[in-house]
VEXLUM-576126 format. One line per 4 residues: number of its first residue (from 1); for each residue x, y, z of C-alpha. Coordinates in pm, whole numbers. Layout:
N
NUM> X Y Z | ...
END
This chain:
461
1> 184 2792 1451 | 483 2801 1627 | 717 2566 1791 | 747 2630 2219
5> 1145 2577 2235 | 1289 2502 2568 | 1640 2544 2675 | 1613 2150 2794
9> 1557 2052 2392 | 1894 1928 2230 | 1935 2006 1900 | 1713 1785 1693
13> 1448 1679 1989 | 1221 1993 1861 | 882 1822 1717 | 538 2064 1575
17> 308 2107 1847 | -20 1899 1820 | -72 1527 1774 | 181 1385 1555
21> 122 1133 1299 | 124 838 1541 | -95 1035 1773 | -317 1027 1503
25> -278 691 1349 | -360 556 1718 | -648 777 1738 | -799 605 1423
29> -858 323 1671 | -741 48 1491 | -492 -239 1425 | -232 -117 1192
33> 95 -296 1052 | 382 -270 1295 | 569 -91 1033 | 379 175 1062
37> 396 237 1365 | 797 222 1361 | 1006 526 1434 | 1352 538 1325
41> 1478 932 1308 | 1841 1017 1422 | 1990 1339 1447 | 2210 1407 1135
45> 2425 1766 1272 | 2282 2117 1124 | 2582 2260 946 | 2497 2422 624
49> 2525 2222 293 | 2763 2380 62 | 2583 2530 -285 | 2823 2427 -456
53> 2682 2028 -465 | 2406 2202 -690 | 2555 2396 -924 | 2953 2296 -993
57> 3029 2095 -1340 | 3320 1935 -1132 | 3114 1800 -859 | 2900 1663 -1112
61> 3212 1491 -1240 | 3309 1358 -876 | 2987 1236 -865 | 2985 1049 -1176
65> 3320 888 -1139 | 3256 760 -751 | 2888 736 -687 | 2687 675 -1011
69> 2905 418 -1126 | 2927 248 -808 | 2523 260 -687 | 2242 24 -789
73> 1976 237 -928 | 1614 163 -1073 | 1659 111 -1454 | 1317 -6 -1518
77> 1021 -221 -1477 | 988 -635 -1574 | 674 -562 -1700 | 819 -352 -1943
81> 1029 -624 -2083 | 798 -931 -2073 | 908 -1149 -2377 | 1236 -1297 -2497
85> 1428 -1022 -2690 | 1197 -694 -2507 | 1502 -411 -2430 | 1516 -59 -2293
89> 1793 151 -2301 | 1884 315 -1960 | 2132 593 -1945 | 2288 817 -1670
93> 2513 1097 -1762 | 2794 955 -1999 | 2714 588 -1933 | 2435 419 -2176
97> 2326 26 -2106 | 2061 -188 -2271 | 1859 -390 -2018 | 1743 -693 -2209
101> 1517 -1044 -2177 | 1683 -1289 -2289 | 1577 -1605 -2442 | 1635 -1758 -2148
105> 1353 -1555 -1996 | 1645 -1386 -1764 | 1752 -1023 -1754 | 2033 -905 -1846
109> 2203 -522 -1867 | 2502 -465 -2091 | 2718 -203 -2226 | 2530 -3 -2526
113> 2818 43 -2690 | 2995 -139 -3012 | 3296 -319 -2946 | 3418 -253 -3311
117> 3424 141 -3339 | 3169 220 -3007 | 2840 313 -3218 | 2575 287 -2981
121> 2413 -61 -3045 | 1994 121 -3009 | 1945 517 -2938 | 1905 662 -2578
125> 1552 662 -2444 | 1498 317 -2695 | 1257 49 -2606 | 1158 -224 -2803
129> 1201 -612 -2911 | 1488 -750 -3070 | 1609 -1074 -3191 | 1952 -940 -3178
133> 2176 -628 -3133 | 2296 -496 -3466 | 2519 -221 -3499 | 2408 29 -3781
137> 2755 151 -3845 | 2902 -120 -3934 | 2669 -416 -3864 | 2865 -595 -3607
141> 2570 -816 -3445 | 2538 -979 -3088 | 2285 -1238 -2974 | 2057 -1154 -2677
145> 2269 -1348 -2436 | 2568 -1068 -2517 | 2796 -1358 -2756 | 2902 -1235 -3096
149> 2696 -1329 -3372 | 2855 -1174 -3682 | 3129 -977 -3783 | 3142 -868 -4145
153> 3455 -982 -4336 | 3535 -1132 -4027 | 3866 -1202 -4199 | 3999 -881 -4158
157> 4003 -895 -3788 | 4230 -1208 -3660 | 4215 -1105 -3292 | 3932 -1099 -3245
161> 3756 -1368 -3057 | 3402 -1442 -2984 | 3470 -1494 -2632 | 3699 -1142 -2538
165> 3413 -971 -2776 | 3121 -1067 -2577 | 2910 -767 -2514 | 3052 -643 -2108
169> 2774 -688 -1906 | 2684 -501 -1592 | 2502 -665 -1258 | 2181 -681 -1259
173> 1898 -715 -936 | 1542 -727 -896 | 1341 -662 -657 | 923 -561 -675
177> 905 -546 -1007 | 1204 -331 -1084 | 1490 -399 -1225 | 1803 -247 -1091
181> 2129 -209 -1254 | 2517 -191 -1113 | 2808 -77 -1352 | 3050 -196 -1120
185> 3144 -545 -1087 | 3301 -535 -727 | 2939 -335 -613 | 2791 -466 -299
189> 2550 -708 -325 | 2221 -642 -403 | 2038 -738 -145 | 2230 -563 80
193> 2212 -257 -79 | 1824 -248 -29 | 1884 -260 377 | 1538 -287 518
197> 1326 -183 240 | 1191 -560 147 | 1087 -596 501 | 944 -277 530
201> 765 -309 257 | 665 -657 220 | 271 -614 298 | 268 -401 8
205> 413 -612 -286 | 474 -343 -562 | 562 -662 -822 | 155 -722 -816
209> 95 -373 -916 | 81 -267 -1290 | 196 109 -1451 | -135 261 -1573
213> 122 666 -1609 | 463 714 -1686 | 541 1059 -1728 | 916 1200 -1804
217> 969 1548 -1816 | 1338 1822 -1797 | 1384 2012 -1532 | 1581 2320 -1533
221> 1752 2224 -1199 | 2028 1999 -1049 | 1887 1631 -983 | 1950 1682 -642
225> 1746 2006 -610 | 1463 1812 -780 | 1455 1516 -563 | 1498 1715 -255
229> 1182 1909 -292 | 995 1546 -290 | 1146 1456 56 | 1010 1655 290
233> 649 1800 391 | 808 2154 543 | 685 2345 159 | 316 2226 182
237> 245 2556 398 | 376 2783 62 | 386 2547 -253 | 68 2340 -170
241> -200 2588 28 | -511 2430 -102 | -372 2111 83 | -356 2251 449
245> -730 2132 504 | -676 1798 450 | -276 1720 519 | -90 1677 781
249> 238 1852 710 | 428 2018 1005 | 365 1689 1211 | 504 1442 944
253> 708 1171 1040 | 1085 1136 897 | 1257 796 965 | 1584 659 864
257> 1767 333 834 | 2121 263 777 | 2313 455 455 | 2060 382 136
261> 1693 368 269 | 1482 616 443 | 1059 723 481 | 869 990 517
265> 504 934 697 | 166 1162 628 | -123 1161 754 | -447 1244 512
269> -812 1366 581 | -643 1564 851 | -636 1940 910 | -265 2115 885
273> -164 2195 1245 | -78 2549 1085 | -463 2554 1063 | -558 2462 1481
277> -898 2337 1417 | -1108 2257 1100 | -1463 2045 1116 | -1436 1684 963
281> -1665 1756 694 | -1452 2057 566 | -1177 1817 577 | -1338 1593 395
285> -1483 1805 146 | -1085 1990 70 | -979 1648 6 | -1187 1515 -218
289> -1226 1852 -425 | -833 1863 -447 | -789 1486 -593 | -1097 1570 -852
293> -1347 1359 -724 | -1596 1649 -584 | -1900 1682 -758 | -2270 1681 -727
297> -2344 1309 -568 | -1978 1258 -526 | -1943 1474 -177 | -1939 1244 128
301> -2117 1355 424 | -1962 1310 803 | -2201 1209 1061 | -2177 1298 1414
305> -1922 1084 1598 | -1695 978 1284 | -1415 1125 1138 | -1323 1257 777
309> -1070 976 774 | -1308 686 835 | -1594 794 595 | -1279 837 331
313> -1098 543 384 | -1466 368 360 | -1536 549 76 | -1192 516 -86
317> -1240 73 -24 | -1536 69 -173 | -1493 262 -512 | -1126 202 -556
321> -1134 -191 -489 | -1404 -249 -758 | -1270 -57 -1015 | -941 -233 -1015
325> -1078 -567 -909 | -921 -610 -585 | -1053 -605 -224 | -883 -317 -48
329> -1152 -379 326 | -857 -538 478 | -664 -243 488 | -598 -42 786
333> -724 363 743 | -366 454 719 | -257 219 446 | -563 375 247
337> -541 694 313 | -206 810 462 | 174 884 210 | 396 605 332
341> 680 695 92 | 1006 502 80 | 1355 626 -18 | 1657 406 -150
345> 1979 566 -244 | 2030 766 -424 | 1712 838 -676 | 1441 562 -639
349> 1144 647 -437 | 826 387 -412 | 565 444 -246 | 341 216 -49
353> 1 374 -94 | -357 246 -294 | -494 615 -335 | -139 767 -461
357> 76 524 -571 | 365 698 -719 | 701 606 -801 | 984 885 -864
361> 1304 851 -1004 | 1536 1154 -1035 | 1840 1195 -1248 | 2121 1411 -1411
365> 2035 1528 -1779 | 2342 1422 -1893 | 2633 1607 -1798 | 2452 1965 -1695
369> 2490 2018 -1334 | 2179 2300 -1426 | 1932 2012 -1534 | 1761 1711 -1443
373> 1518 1449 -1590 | 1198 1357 -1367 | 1016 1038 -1382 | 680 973 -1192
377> 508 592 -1265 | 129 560 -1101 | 118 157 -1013 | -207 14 -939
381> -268 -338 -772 | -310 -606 -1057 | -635 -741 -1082 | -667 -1074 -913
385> -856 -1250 -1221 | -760 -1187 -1539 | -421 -1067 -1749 | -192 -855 -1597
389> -250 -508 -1758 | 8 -392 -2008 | 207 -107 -1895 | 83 240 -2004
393> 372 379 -2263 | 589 630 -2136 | 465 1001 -2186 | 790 1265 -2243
397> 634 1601 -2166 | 799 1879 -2376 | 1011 2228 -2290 | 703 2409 -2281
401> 427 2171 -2160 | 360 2117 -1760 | 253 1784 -1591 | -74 1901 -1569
405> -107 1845 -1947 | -27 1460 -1858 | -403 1339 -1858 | -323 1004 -1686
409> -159 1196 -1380 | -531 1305 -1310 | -565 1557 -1051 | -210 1512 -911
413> -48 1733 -1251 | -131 2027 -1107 | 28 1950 -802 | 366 1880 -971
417> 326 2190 -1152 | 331 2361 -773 | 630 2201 -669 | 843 2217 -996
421> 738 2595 -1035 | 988 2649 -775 | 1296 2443 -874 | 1432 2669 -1165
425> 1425 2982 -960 | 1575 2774 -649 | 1852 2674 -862 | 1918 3048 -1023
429> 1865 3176 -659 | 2168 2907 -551 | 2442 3040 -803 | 2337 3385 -699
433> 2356 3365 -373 | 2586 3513 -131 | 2560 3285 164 | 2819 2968 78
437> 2554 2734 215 | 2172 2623 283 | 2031 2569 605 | 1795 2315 673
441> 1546 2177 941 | 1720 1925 1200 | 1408 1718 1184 | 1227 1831 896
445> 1447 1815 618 | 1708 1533 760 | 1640 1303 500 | 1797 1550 275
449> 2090 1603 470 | 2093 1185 494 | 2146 1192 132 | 2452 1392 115
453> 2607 1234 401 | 2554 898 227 | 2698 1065 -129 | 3005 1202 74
457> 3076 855 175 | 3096 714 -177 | 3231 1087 -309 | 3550 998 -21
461> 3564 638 -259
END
């Protein structure tokens, strides 16, 4: 396949050949949320993006001091701290915070560090319930609500006073059932931060959805290269082959709004345009053999006059829905079928789908610019009778074991195990590199380029 360029194109204008995903979303001859059928893409410039924002210590440091310490970022899910005293620790590179129910029944986030001596108050990666916060060092104790409690042989400390030793407390926002966190008090509000994303999103409430996977693992890369390869559809012809039958990749739609939020649109049950054309059944059959649900009586058969999409979507409704208790028939085929994935600056990525409804979160391990900690939550709709499901406990993969030894990530481990096989060697191949810079797609890959021109905004303070 191969773009027809035109010396009338301006840089950016190029588009794949073929119908693109709103061709085909029309073509499924249905109503579909306006939303969907919104286009927002803007030419970003195509000069190269300097290696060095992958692999230098210092601009790890730059990027500490003047974006992660500025930014509100995804700390975790309400669900996962339902009662009075529930906590979870949430750290980014040097900066550690307990995010806490109070007995109040509101959240809070604070420092997770003792004011006496600066012994972390509970470990990183802690979750848990708690009737206070005790220090082990020394036993300094605060209540939930961050006051001082107890200080032992509180005589020998005159200046100290319960109200200048209140545990510092960071802002705190929620929004769809996550709870976002701000270390810096002069931050911009909250709900300005999120820019469109509530409205874009609001058919699809993610706060009536429940975490049934959560799966951490280390990746031997920058966070940036890691979150990077999730943004864009231009590696499914290499990294994802056995998708081509049933994905549309090269026609993808990229859309972006304002500085923090942007989406990436793909159709499913469609052939690759790399791949001219492929019969519906094929199509079908690909699919459903690649997300583990082929088998004898499981294949669904095409009839004349339909398309792979319909009899999925159908097929998709009707098993799904019952399983989880929910009536899915008043979906459109795209909301059932098709990767409506979201974006807000400068890690948090929720998806709006029923069939793959993933969540990512990418950070820095630490303080090494070489590695990066991956989080991917599954979130299912809640049923509509009954108790809200308790959240499935978080699964830390080790050095040596690959998502695909995640059972709960079902047929899509293997599929992370294709994309993250290339994001060690990418980030060897970047120090040894020659060139000064990479070079990517005008329309393609310009939500990657969004997010550095949105980090260069907060790197320039």
């Amino acid at each position: 396949m191969n773009v027809q360029t035109t010396t009338s194109l301006q840089p950016g204008e190029a588009r794949c050949p073929g119908p693109s995903a709103q061709d085909i979303i029309a073509a499924d001859g249905q109503d579909v949320p306006a939303v969907l059928r919104e286009q927002s893409y803007r030419f970003l410039g195509d000069a190269d993006i300097p290696t060095e924002r992958y692999t230098s210590r210092a601009f790890h440091d730059l990027e500490v001091a003047r974006m992660w310490s500025t930014v509100w970022q995804f700390a975790c899910r309400e669900e996962e701290i339902p009662e009075p005293g529930d906590y979870m620790e949430y750290g980014i590179a040097d900066f550690s915070f307990l995010v806490v129910r109070t007995e109040a029944g509101d959240i809070n986030a604070y420092v997770n560090s003792c004011l006496h001596r600066g012994t972390q108050l509970r470990p990183s990666d802690s979750a848990g319930s708690a009737t206070q916060f005790r220090c082990p060092f020394h036993g300094w104790t605060w209540n939930l609500d961050g006051s001082l409690k107890e200080i032992p042989c509180r005589w020998d400390f005159p200046k100290v006073t319960d109200e200048a030793f209140r545990l510092p407390e960071v802002k705190v926002g929620t929004w769809g059932g996550f709870v976002f966190i701000n270390p810096d008090e002069d931050c911009q509000p909250f709900e300005d931060y999120l820019g469109v994303l509530p409205e874009q999103m609001k058919l699809w409430p993610l706060e009536d959805r429940a975490i049934v996977a959560n799966v951490r693992k280390v990746i031997r890369c920058n966070w940036k290269v890691t979150q990077e390869a999730f943004m864009e559809s231009y590696h499914v012809l290499a990294t994802h082959p056995q998708a081509l039958a049933y994905l549309g990749d090269a026609n993808s739609q990229y859309d972006i709004w304002g500085d923090h939020v942007s989406r990436q649109l793909n159709t499913q049950a469609v052939a690759s345009p790399h791949l001219g054309e492929v019969s519906q059944q094929v199509i079908a059959d690909a699919m459903l053999m690649d997300l583990g649900h082929a088998g004898e009586g499981n294949m669904l058969k095409v009839p004349d006059g339909m398309t792979a999409r319909q009899v999925i979507a159908k097929g998709v409704q009707e098993s799904i829905g019952p399983a989880l208790g929910t009536d899915l028939s008043h979906l459109s085929i795209s909301e059932t079928l098709d990767t409506i994935e979201y974006f807000l600056f400068p890690n948090f990525h929720p998806w709006a789908n029923i069939t793959v409804p993933l969540v990512y979160r990418f950070r820095p391990n630490g303080n090494d610019p070489d590695s990066s900690i991956m989080d991917i939550l599954i979130l299912r709709p809640c049923p509509e009778d009954g108790p809200r499901p308790e959240p499935a406990p978080l699964h830390i993969l080790g050095e040596h074991e690959m998502f695909s030894d995640a059972p709960e990530l079902g047929g899509l481990g293997p599929v992370f195990d294709q994309d993250t096989s290339n994001l060690e060697r990418l980030q060897v191949g970047l120090k040894a590199a020659r060139k000064p810079g990479i070079t990517l797609g005008n329309y393609q890959e310009a939500r990657v380029r969004h997010i550095h021109q949105t980090l260069d905004k907060y790197l320039a303070g």
